[in-house]
C-alpha positions as CSV (number, residue, x, y, z in Angstrom):
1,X,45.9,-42.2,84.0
2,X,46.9,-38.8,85.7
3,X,50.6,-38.2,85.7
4,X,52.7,-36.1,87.6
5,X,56.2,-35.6,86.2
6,X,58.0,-33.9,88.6
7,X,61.4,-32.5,87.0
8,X,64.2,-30.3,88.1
9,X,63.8,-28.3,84.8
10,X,61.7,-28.7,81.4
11,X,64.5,-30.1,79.7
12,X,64.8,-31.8,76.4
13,X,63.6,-35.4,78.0
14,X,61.1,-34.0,80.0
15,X,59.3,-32.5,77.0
16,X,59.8,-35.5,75.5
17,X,58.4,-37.5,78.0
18,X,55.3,-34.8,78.6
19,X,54.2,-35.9,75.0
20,X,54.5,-39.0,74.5
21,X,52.2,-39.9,77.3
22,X,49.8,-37.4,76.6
23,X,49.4,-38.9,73.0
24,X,48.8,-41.8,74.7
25,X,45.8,-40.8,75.9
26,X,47.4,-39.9,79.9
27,X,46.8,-36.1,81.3
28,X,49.7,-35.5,82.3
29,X,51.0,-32.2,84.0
30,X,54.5,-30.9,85.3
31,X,56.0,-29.6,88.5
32,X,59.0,-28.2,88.8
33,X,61.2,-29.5,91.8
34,X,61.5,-26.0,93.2
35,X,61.8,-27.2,96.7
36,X,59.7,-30.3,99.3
37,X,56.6,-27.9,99.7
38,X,56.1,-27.1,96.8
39,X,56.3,-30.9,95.3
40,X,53.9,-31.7,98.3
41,X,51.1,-28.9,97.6
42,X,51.5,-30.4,93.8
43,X,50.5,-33.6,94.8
44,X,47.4,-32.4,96.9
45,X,46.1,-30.3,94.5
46,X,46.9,-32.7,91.2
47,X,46.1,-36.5,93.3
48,X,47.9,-38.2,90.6
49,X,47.7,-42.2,89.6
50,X,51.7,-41.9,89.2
51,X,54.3,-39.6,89.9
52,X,57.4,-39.5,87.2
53,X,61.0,-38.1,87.7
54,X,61.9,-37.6,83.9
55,X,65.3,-35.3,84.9
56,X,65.5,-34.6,89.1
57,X,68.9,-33.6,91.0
58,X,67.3,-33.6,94.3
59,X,65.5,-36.6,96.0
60,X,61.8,-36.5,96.5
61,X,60.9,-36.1,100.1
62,X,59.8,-39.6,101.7
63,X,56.3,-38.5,102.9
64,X,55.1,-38.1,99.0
65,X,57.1,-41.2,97.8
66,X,55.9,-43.3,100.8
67,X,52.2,-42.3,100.2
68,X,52.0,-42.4,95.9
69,X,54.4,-44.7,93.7
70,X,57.3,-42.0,92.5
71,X,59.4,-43.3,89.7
72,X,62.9,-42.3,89.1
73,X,64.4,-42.1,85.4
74,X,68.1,-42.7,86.0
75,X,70.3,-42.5,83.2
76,X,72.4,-45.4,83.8
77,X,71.8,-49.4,83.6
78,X,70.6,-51.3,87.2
79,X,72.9,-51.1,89.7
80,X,74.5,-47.8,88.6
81,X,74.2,-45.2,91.4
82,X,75.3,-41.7,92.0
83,X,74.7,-38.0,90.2
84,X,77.2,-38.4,87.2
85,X,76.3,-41.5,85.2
86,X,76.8,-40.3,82.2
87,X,79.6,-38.5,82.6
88,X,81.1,-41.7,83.6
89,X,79.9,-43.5,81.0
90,X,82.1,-40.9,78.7
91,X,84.6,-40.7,80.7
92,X,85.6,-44.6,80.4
93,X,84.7,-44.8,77.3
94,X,81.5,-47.1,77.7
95,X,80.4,-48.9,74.4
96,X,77.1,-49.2,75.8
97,X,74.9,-48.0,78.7
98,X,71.3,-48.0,79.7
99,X,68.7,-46.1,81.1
100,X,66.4,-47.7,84.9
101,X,63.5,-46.8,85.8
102,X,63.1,-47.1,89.7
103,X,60.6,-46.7,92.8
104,X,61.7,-43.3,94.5
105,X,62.7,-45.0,98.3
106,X,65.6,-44.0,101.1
107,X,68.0,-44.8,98.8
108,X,69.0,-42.7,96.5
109,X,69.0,-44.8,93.4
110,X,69.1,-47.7,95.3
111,X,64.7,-48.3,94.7
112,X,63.1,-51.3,93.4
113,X,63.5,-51.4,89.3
114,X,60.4,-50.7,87.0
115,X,62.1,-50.9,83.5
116,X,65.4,-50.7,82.2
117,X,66.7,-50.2,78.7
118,X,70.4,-50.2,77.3
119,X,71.6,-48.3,75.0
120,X,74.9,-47.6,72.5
121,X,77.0,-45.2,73.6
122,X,78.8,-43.6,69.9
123,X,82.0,-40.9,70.0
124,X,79.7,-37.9,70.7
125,X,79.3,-35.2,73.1
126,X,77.5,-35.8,76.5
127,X,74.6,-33.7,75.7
128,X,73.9,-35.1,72.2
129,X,73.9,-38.8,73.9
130,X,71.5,-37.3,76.4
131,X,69.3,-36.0,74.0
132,X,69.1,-39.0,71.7
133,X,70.4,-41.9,72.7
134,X,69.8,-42.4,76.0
135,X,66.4,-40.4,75.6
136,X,65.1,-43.0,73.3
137,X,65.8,-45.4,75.8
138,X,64.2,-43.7,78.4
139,X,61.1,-43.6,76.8
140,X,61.4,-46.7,76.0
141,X,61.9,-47.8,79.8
142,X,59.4,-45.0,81.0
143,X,56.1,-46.6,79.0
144,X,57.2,-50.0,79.5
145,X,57.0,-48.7,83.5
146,X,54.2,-47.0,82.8
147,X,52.2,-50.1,81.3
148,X,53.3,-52.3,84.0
149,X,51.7,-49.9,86.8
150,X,48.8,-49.9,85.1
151,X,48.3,-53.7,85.0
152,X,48.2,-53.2,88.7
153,X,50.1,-57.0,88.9
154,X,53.7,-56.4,87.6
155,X,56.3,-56.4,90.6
156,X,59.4,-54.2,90.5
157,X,62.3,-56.2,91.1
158,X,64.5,-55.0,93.9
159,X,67.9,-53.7,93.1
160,X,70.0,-55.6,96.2
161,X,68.7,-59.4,94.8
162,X,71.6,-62.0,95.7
163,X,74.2,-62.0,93.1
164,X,73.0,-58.0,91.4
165,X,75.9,-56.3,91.1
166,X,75.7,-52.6,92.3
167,X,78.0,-49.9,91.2
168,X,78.0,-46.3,93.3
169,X,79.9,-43.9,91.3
170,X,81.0,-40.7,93.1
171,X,80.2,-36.9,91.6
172,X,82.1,-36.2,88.8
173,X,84.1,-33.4,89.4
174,X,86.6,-30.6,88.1
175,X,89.9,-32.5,89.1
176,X,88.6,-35.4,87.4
177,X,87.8,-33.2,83.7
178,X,91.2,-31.3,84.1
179,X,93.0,-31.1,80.6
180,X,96.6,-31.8,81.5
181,X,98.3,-30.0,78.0
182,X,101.5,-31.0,78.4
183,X,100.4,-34.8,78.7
184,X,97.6,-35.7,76.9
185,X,97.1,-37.1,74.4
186,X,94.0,-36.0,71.2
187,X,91.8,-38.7,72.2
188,X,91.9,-38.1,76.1
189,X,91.0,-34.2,75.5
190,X,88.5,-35.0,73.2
191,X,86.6,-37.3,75.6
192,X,87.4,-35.0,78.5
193,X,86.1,-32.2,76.4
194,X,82.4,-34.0,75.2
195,X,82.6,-35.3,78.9
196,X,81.6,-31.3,79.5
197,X,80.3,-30.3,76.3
198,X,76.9,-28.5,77.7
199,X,77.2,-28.7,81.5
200,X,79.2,-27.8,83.3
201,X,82.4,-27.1,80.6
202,X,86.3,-28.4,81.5
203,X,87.7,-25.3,83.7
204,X,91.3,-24.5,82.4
205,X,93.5,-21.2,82.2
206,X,93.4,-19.5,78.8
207,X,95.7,-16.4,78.5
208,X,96.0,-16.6,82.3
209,X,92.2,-16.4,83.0
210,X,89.9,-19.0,84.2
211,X,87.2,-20.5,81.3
212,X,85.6,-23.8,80.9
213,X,85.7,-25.1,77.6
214,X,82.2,-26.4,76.1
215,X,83.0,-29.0,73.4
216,X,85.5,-30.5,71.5
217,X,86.4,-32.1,68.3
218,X,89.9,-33.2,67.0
219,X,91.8,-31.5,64.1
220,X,94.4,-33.2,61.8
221,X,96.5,-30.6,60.1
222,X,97.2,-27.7,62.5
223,X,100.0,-28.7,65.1
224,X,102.1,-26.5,67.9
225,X,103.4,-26.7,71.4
226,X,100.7,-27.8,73.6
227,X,97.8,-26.0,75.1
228,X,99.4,-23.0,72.4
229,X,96.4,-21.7,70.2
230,X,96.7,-21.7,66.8
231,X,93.9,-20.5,64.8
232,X,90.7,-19.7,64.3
233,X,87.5,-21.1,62.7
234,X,83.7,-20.4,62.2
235,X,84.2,-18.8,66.3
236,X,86.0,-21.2,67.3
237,X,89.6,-21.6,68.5
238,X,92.1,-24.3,67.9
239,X,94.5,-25.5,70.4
240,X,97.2,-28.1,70.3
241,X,98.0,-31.0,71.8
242,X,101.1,-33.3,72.6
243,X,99.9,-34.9,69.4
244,X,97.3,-32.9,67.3
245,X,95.0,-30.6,68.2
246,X,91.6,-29.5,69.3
247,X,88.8,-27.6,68.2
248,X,86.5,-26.0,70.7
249,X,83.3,-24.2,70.1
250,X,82.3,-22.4,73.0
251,X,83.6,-20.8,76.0
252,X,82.4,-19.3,79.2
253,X,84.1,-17.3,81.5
254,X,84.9,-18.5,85.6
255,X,82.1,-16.6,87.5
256,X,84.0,-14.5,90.1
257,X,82.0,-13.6,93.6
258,X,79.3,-10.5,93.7
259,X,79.2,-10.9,89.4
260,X,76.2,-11.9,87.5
261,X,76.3,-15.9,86.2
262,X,77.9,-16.5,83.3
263,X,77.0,-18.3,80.2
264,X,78.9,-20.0,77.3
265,X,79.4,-17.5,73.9
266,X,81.7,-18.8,70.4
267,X,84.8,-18.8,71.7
268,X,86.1,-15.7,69.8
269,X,83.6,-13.7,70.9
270,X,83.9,-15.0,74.3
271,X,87.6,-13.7,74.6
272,X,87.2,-10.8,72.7
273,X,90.0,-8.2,72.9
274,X,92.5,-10.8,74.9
275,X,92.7,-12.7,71.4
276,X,95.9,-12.9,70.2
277,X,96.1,-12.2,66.4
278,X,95.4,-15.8,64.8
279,X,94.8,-17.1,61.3
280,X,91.5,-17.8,60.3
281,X,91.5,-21.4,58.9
282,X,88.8,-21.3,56.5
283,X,87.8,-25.0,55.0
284,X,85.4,-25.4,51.6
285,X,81.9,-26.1,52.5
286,X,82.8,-30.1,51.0
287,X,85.4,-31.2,52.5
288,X,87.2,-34.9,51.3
289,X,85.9,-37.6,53.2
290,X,89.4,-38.0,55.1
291,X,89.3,-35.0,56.1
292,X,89.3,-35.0,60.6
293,X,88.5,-31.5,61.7
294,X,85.8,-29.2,62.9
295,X,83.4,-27.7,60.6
296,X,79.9,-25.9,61.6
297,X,78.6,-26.6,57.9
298,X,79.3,-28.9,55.3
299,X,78.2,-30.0,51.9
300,X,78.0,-32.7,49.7
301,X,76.1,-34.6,47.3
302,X,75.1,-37.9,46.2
303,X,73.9,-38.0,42.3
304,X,71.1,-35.7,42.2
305,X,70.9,-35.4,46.1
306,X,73.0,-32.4,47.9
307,X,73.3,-32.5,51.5
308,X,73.7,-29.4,53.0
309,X,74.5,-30.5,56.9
310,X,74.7,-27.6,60.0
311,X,75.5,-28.3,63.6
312,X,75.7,-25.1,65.5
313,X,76.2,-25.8,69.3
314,X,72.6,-25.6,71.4
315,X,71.1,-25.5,67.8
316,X,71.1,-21.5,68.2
317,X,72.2,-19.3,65.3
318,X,73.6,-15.8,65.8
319,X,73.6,-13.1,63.0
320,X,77.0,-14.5,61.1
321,X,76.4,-18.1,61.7
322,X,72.9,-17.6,59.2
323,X,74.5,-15.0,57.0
324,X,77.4,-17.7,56.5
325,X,74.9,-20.4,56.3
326,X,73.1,-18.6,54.2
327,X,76.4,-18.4,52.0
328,X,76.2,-22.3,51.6
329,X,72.9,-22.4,50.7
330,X,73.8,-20.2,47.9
331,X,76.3,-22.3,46.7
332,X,74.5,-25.5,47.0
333,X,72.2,-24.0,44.7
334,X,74.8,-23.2,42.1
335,X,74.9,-27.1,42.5
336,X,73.0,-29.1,39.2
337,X,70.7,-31.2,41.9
338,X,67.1,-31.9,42.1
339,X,66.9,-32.5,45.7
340,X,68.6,-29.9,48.3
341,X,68.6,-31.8,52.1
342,X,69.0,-29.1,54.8
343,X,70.5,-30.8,58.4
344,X,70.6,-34.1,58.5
345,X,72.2,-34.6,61.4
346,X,71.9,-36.2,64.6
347,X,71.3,-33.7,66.6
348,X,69.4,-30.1,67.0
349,X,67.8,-29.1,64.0
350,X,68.0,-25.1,65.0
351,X,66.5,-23.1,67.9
352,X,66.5,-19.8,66.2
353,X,68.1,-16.8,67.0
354,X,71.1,-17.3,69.6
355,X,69.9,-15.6,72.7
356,X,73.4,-16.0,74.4
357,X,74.9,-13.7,71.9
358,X,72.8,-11.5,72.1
359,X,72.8,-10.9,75.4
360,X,76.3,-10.5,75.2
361,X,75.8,-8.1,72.6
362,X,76.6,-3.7,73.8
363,X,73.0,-3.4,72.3
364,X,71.2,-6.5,72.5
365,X,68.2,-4.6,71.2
366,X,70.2,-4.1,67.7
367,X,71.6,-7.6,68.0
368,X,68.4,-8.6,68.3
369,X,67.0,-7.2,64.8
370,X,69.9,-8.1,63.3
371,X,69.7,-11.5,64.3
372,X,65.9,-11.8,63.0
373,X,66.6,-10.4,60.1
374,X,69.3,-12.7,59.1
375,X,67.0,-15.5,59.9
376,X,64.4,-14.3,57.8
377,X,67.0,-14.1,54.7
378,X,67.8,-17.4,55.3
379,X,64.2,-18.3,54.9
380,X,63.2,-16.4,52.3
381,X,66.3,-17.7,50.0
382,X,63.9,-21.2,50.6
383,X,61.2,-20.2,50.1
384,X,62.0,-18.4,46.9
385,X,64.1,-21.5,45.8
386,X,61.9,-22.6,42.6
387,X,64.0,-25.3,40.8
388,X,64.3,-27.7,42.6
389,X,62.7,-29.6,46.2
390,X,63.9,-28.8,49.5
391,X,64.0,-31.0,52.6
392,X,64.4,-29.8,55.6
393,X,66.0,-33.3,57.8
394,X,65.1,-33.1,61.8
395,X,67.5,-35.5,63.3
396,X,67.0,-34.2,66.9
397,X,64.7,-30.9,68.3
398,X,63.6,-28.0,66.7
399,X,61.9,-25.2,68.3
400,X,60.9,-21.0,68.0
401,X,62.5,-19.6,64.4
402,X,64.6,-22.7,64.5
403,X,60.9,-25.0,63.6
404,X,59.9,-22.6,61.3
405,X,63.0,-22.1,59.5
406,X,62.7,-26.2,58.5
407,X,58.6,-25.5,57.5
408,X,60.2,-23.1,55.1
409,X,61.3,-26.3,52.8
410,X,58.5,-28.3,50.7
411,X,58.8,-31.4,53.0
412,X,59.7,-31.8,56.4
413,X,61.3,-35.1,57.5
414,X,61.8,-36.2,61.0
415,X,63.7,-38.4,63.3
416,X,61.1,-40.5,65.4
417,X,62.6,-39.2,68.6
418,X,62.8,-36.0,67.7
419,X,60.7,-32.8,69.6
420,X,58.9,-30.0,68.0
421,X,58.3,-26.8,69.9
422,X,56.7,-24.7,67.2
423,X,56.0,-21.2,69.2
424,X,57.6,-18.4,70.6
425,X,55.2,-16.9,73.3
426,X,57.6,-17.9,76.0
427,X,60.5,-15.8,75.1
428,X,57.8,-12.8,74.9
429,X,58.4,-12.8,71.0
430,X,55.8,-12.6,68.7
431,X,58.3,-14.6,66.3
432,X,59.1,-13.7,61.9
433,X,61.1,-16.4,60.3
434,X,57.9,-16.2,58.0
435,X,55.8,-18.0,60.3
436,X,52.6,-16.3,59.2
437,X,52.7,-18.0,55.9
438,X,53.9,-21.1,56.0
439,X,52.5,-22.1,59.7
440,X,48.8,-22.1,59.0
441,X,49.6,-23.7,54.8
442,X,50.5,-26.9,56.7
443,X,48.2,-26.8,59.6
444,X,45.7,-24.3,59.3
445,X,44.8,-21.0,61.0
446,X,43.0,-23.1,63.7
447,X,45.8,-25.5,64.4
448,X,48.6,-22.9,64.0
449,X,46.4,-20.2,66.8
450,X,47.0,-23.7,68.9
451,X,50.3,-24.5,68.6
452,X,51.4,-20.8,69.0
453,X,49.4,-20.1,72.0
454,X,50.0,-23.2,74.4
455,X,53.4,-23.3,73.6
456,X,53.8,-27.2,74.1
457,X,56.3,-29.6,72.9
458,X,55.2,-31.9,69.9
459,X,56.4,-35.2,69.0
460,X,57.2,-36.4,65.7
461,X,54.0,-38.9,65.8
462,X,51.6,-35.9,66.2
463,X,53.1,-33.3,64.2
464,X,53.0,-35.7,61.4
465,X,49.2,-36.2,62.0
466,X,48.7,-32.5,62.2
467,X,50.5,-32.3,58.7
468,X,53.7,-29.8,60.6
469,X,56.1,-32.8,58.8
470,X,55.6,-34.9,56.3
471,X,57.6,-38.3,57.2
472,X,58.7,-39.8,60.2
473,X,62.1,-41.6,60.1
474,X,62.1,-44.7,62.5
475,X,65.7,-45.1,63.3
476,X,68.3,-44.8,65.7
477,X,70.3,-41.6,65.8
478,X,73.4,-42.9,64.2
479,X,71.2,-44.3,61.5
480,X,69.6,-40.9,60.5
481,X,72.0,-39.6,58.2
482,X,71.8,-42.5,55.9
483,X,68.1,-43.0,56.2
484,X,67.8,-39.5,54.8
485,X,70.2,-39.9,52.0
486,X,68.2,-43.3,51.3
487,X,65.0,-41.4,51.1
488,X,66.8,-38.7,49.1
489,X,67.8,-40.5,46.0
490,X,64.6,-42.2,46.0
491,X,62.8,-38.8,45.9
492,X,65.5,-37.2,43.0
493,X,65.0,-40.2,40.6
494,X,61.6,-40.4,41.0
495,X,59.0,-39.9,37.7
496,X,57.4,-37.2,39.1
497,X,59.5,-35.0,40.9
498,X,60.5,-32.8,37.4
499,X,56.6,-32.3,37.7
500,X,56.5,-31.6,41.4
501,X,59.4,-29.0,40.7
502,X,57.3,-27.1,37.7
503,X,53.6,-27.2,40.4
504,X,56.1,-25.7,43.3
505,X,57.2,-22.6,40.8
506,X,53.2,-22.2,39.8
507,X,52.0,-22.3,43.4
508,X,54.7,-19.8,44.8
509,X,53.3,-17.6,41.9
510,X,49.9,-18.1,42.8
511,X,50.9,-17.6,46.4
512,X,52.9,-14.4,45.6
513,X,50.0,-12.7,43.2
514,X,47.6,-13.3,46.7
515,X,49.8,-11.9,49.1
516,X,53.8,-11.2,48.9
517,X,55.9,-12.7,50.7
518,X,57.9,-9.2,52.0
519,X,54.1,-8.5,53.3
520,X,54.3,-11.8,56.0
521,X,57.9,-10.4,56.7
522,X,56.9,-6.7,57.2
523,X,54.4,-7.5,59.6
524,X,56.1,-9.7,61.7
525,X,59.3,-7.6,62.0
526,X,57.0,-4.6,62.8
527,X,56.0,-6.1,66.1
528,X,59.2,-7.7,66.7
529,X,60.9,-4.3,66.5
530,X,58.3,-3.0,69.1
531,X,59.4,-5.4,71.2
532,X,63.2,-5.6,70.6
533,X,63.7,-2.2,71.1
534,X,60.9,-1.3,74.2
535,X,63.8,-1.7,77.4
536,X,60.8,-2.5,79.1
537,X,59.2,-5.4,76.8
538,X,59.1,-9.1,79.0
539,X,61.4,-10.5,76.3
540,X,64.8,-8.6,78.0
541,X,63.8,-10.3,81.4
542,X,63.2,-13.6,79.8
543,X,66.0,-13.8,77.9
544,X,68.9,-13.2,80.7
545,X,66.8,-15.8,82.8
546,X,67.4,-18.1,80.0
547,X,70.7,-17.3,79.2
548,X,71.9,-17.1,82.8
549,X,69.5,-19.9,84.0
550,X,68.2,-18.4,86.1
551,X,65.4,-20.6,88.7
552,X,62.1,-20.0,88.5
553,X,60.1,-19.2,91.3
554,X,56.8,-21.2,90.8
555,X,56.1,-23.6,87.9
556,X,54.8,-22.1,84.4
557,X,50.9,-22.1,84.5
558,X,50.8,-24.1,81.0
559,X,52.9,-26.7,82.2
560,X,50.4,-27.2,85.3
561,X,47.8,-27.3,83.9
562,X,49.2,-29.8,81.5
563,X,47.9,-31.6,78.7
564,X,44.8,-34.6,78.4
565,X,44.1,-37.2,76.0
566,X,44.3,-35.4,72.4
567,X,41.0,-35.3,70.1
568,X,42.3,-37.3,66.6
569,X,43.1,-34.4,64.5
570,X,40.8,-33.4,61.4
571,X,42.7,-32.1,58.1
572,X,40.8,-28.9,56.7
């Protein structure tokens, strides 16, 4: 069929969406919701079979939904209505939810139902339940939907059927987020805090300014009077409770009227000079398994397995948050395994460099190229790793340096649901992270020209076809962690992996004696200084729009013109 997914921004479940039907043989292309003429001049020009709300915050005007069947994905189960499911669904502490799929009508949310899906709801932040669990049940709902317009029989069943039980929540706003310290409890600011974690933050008063606080996680040594701050950690600040105390990541400053819009930085960072003089309380990279409180990167092993687990918020990583992972990965090498896991976790993979900080950054040309370079020493430290067999583990997205940092590992495992965007065009970046080499060695020149120039998202199914990962882990995002460790001790205790280790140390030789490594590196950097430091380079533009997210004024020409049914893909 022809598809029109008409979305309010190319977010995570969009993208997701986007490829999964075109593997599935649909042409599908994207419109951005940038206002009713522009959705109805997308709909003349495209004439699409189905139009498809992935991710919309406005309604679709009733001229196009009246004339074409529009279906709304709406992140809560039938009968749920309003703009804040989710943060609902956090907020009282839901132990399960569920994703509809409805006809676009005068309603809002109120249309007949296509599909719907339920889903678990664990102790995580909104955003990572967005990203993962209810976007596995979207697409679950979305291509049941999908299949059942195409019979061309199915009938949606209508919402307001005697006895259906309909639930309109109102927006979810600040008074209802706000973090009373004197009164509550760990557990409430938590919740309120993961309520916020992405969008739009918990605004509070920190050293008598306003902020919103992005994220949250509970600590289980530090205590003080409540709402004092007592310490710091990995760029983040802790602050107690009534009855513990909190850890939270990110911060980001109240806009004020005539100034530019604000984004979220580490929370150090973000106050800067206000910061009173706090220790900093450092934790080893394995911590005991009792052990409640924050950490950014951990370690441990399993026999011959280590696991060496990062969760940096947004999956971005600034210049010290490589050089300290970098750090770890040192000392999990001092570590007597034969396999070394990298992530692991249920959530981003990496993004590459952290454009927020940057921006931040007195010089963000400079911050820029130290950034890069940091990624590319965490890179090379893999891909000179000789004794023994890295894994790079993709529980959730990947995308620019952040892909290619996990192709610098000798196999790349991957969660089902996850979302590969392999390229850096958009950002106006040419892109390093040794990309050069180890891009076209799993896919080929051809394949890698592709994936680079059309800058397209890539599920897990496909990249595994095209040979960008190697196995694709069916299993639900809680489940991951130990399917990886599963696979792990299977692959350390293996017959041939002592072999596998001795052909990795020939081939990097081989490898080297054709072309060094520090020659990849040279050239890539070479045109990513060019670009960093030329004030008038597209990169500087794009990045504040990102950072600052900024609206577009017309929708991206590769995501118009879209993607069709996929030829099966030919190895070299």
């Amino acid at each position: 069929m022809d598809i029109l997914l008409v979305a309010s921004a190319f977010n995570s479940l969009t993208q997701r969406v986007f490829a999964e039907l075109g593997d599935r043989g649909h042409r599908v292309r994207v419109e951005l919701a940038l206002g009713d003429e522009h959705l109805r001049e997308a709909v003349r020009r495209t004439a699409p079979d189905l139009v498809i709300a992935p991710m919309l915050r406005t309604a679709i005007p009733a001229d196009i939904w009246s004339a074409h069947v529009c279906l709304i994905v709406h992140p809560g189960p039938v009968g749920d209505r309003g703009p804040s499911s989710l943060d609902w669904a956090v907020h009282t502490g839901a132990a399960d939810w569920g994703v509809t799929v409805l006809q676009a009508s005068a309603e809002m949310d109120g249309g007949d139902v296509w599909a719907s899906v339920r889903c678990p709801v664990p102790a995580v932040g909104k955003s990572d339940l967005y990203r993962n669990e209810v976007s596995d049940a979207a697409l679950e709902a979305v291509l049941l939907a999908v299949e059942r317009f195409a019979s061309g029989t199915y009938v949606p069943r209508p919402q307001d059927a005697p006895g259906a039980a309909v639930c309109a929540r109102p927006y979810f706003d600040q008074s209802l987020r706000r973090v009373d310290w004197a009164s509550d409890p760990t557990g409430t600011v938590v919740r309120k805090l993961r309520g916020a974690d992405s969008q739009p933050g918990v605004r509070d008063v920190l050293l008598e300014e306003e902020w919103y606080l992005h994220g949250g996680h509970p600590e289980d040594t530090l205590r003080g009077e409540p709402g004092e701050l007592l310490a710091t950690r990995a760029g983040a600040i802790c602050r107690a409770t009534v009855d513990g105390a909190v850890w939270i990541p990110e911060l980001r400053p109240r806009r004020k009227a005539g100034e530019a819009a604000t984004f979220k930085l580490p929370a150090v960072l973000a106050l800067g000079d206000r910061m009173p003089v706090l220790p900093e309380a450092d934790v080893p990279w394995e911590l005991s398994a009792g052990r409640r409180t924050w950490s950014d990167i951990r370690y441990r092993e399993e026999g011959p397995a280590g696991f060496l687990s990062f969760a940096f918020p947004g999956g971005a990583m600034s210049t010290s948050q490589c050089r300290r992972l970098l750090r770890a990965y040192e000392f999990a090498c001092s570590r007597p395994t034969t396999v070394l896991v990298l992530g692991g976790g249920r959530d981003f993979f990496s993004n590459g460099i952290h454009l927020n900080v940057i921006e931040a950054s007195a010089d963000p040309a400079r911050e820029s190229w130290a950034n890069i370079n940091a990624m590319d020493d965490l890179v090379a430290a893999l891909l000179t790793t000789t004794d023994r067999l890295l894994v790079s583990a993709l529980g959730g997205n990947a995308a620019a340096g952040g892909a290619m940092l996990a192709l610098a590992a000798d196999q790349v495992w991957c969660r089902a649901g996850a979302v590969l965007n392999p390229h850096y065009r958009l950002m106006g970046l040419y892109g390093s992270e040794y990309w050069t080499y180890t891009l076209p060695r799993r896919v080929g020149d051809e394949e890698a020209e592709r994936l680079t120039r059309r800058a397209l998202p890539v599920t897990a199914a496909r990249a595994r076809e095209i040979g960008l990962v190697d196995v694709v882990i069916d299993s639900t995002p809680e489940d991951f962690g130990s399917a990886v460790a599963r696979h792990a001790s299977r692959l350390a205790s293996a017959p041939g992996t002592r072999q596998r280790i001795s052909k990795k140390k020939a081939a990097r030789e081989r490898d080297e004696a054709v072309a060094p490594l520090s020659s990849y590196r040279q050239a890539e950097l070479a045109r990513m200084r060019r670009t960093f430091f030329d004030p008038g380079a597209p990169y500087h533009a794009l990045r504040s729009a990102f950072v600052r997210k900024t609206k577009p004024s017309s929708t991206p020409d590769h995501l118009r013109a879209g993607v069709s049914r996929r030829a099966p893909h030919v190895p070299a």
